[in-house]
C-alpha positions as CSV (number, residue, x, y, z in Angstrom):
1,X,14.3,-5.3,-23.6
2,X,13.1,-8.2,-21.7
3,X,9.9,-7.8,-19.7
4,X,8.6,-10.9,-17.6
5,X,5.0,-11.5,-17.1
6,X,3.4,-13.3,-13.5
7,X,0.3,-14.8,-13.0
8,X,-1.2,-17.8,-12.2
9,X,-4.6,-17.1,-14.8
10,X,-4.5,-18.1,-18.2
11,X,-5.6,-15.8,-19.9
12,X,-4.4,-12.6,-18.1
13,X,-1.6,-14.1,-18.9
14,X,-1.7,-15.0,-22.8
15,X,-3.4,-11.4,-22.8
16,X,-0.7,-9.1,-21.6
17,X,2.0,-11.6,-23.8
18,X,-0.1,-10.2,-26.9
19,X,0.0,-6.7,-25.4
20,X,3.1,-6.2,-25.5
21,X,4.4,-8.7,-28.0
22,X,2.6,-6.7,-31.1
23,X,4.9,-3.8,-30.2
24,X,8.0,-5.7,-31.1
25,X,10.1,-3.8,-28.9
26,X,10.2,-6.1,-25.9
27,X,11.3,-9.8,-25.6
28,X,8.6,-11.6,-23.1
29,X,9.0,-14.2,-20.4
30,X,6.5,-15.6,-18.5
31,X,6.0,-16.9,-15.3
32,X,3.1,-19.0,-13.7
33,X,3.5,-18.7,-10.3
34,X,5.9,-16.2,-7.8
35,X,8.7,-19.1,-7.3
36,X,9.1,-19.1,-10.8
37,X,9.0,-15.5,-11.2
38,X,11.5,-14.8,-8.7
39,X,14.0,-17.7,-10.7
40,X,13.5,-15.6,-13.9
41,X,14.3,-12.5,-12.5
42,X,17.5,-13.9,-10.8
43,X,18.3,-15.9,-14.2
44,X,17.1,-13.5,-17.2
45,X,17.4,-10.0,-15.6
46,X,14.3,-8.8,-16.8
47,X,13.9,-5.1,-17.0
48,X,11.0,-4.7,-15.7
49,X,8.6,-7.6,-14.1
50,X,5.3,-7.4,-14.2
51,X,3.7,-9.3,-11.4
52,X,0.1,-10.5,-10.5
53,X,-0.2,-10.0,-6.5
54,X,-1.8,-13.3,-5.7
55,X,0.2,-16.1,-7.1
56,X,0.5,-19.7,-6.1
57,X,3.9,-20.6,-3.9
58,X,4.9,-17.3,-3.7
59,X,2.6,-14.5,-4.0
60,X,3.9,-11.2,-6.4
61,X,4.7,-9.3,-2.7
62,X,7.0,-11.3,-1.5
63,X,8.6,-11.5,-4.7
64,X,8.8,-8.1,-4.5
65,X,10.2,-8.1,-1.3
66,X,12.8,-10.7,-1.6
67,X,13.7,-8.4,-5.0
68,X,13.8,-5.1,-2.7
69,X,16.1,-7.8,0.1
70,X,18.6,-8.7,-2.7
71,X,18.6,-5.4,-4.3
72,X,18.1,-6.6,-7.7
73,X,18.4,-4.4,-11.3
74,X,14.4,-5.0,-11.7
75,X,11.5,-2.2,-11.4
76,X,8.5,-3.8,-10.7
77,X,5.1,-3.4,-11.5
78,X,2.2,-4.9,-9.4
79,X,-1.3,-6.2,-11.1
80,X,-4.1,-6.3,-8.5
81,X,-8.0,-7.0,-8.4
82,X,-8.3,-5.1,-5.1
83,X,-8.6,-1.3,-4.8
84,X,-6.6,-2.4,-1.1
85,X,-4.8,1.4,0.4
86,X,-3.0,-0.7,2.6
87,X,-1.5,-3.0,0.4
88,X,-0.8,0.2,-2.1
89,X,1.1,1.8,1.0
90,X,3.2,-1.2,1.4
91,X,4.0,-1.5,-2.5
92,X,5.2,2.1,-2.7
93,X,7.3,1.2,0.9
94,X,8.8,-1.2,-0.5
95,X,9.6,0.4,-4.4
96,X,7.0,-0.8,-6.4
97,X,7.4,1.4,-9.4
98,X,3.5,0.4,-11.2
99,X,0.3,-0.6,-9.7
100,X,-2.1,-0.9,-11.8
101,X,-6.3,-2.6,-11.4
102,X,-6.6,-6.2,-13.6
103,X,-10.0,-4.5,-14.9
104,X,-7.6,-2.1,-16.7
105,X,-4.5,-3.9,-17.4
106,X,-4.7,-4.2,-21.2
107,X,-5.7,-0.5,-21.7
108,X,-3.2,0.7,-19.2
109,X,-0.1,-1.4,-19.5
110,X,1.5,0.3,-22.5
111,X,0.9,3.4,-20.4
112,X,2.3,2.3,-17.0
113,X,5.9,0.9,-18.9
114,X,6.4,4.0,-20.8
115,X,6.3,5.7,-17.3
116,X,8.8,3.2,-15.7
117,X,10.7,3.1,-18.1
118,X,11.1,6.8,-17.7
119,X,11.6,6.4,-13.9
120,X,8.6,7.4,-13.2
121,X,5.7,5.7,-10.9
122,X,2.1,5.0,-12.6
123,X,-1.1,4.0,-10.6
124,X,-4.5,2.8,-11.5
125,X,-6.3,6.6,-12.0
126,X,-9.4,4.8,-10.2
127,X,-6.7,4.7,-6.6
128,X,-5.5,7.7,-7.7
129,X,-6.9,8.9,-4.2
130,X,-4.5,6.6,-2.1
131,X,-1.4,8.7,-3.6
132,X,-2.3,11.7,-2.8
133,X,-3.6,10.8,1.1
134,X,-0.1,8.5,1.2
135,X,2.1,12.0,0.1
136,X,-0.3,14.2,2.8
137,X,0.8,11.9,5.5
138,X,4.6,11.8,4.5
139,X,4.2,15.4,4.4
140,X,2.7,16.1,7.6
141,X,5.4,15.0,9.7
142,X,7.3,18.0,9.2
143,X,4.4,20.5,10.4
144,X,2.7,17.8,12.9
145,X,5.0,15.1,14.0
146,X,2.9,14.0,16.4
147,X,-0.3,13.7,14.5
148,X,-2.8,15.5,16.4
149,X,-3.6,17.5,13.1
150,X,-4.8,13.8,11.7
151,X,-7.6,13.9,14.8
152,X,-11.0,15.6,14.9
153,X,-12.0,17.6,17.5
154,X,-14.2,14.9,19.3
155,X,-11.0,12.5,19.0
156,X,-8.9,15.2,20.5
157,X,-10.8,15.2,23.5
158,X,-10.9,11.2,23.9
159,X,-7.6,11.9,24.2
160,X,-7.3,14.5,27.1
161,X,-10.1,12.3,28.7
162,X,-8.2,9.1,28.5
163,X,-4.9,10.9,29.7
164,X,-7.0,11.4,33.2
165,X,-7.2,7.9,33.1
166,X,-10.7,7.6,32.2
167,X,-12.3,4.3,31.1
168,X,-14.4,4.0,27.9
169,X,-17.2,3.8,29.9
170,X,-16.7,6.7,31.8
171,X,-15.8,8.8,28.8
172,X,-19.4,7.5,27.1
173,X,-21.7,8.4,30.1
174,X,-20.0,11.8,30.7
175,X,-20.9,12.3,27.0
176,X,-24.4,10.2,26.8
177,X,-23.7,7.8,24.0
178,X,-22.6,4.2,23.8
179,X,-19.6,2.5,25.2
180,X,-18.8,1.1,21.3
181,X,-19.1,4.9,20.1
182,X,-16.2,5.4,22.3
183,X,-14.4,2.3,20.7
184,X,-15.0,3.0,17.7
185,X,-13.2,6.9,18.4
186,X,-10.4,4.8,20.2
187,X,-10.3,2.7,17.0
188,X,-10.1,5.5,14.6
189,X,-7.2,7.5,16.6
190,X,-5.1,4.4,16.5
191,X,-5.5,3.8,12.9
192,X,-4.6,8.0,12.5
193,X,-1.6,7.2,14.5
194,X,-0.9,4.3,13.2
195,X,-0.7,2.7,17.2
196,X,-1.2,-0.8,18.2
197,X,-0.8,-2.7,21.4
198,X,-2.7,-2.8,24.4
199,X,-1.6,0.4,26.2
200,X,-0.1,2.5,23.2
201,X,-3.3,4.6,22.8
202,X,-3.0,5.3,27.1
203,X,0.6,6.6,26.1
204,X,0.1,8.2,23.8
205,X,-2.5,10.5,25.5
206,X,-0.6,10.9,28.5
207,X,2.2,11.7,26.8
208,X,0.5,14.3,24.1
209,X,-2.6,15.7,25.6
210,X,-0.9,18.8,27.1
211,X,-0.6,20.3,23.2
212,X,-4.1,19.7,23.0
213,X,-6.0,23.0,23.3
């Protein structure tokens, strides 16, 4: 079974080749970089291609895009140094079968194959955390599609406030703290909602507020 190996770092690299090597099960290639990653996996079929996110050329994530684009037989597993939510979120988007933290790799990447190779996902257990509040939020459509269940009570009323078209400033003196308390709120309700734009918070409170009790 092959198995290609990213990454731009020596000795990750020559590491994981060892890894996996000793178990004589798998034939290794290697890659130093995503361009030549993204060849390999296009040339040798790989099974599964393990790739380090941050790569010279072409990072690991848009190999793994360009992968997901051209719907190629490949599951791919990501190596990362960053305990990053948002870049987890995006992995799993796109089908990212492994993620898995370089302070772990050797110790976890026999693990993580087994469970691809299965069809099953594996994750770092240190992000563990980021699975469980991704799954709560695909859940929560169902029973709150409009994410007000996501808001705190204080944010709840920033937005009935700002649906009677009151400014920050006036929503921070009616309430006697600082006009950046207020942005900060407004921050937090747009990261909930996952809103962005100059007048897509306004919107959305004028448009919601009434099934705020």
């Amino acid at each position: 079974m092959k198995i290609l190996i990213a990454d731009d770092h020596p000795l990750m690299l020559k590491g994981l080749h060892q890894v996996l090597e000793s178990q004589k099960k798998y034939e290794i290639i290697t890659a130093q970089n995503g361009e030549e990653a993204l060849g390999c996996i296009r040339k040798e079929k790989p099974r599964i291609a393990i790739l380090d996110i941050e790569m010279p050329k072409t990072t690991g994530f848009e190999v793994a895009q360009q992968v997901h684009y051209e719907s190629l037989p490949v599951d791919i597993i990501f190596l990362t140094m960053y305990k990053d939510e948002s870049m987890f979120n995006k992995a799993m988007d796109i089908g990212v079968k492994g993620y898995v933290l370089k302070e772990n790799t050797v110790s976890e990447i026999t693990q993580c194959l087994q469970n691809v190779l299965k069809g099953d996902h594996y994750l770092s257990p240190a992000i563990s955390n980021f699975l469980i509040r991704r799954n709560t939020k695909l859940v929560s459509p169902a029973s709150d599609k409009d994410g007000l269940n996501a808001l705190t009570r204080t944010e709840k009323r920033i937005i009935k406030e700002l649906a009677d078209l009151r400014t920050s400033q006036e929503i921070a003196d009616e309430h006697n703290v600082s006009i950046k308390t207020i942005q900060n709120h407004r921050n937090n309700i747009c990261n909930k909602l996952g809103l962005s734009g100059t007048h897509a918070l306004l919107k959305y409170a004028v448009e919601h507020a009434s099934k705020i009790k």
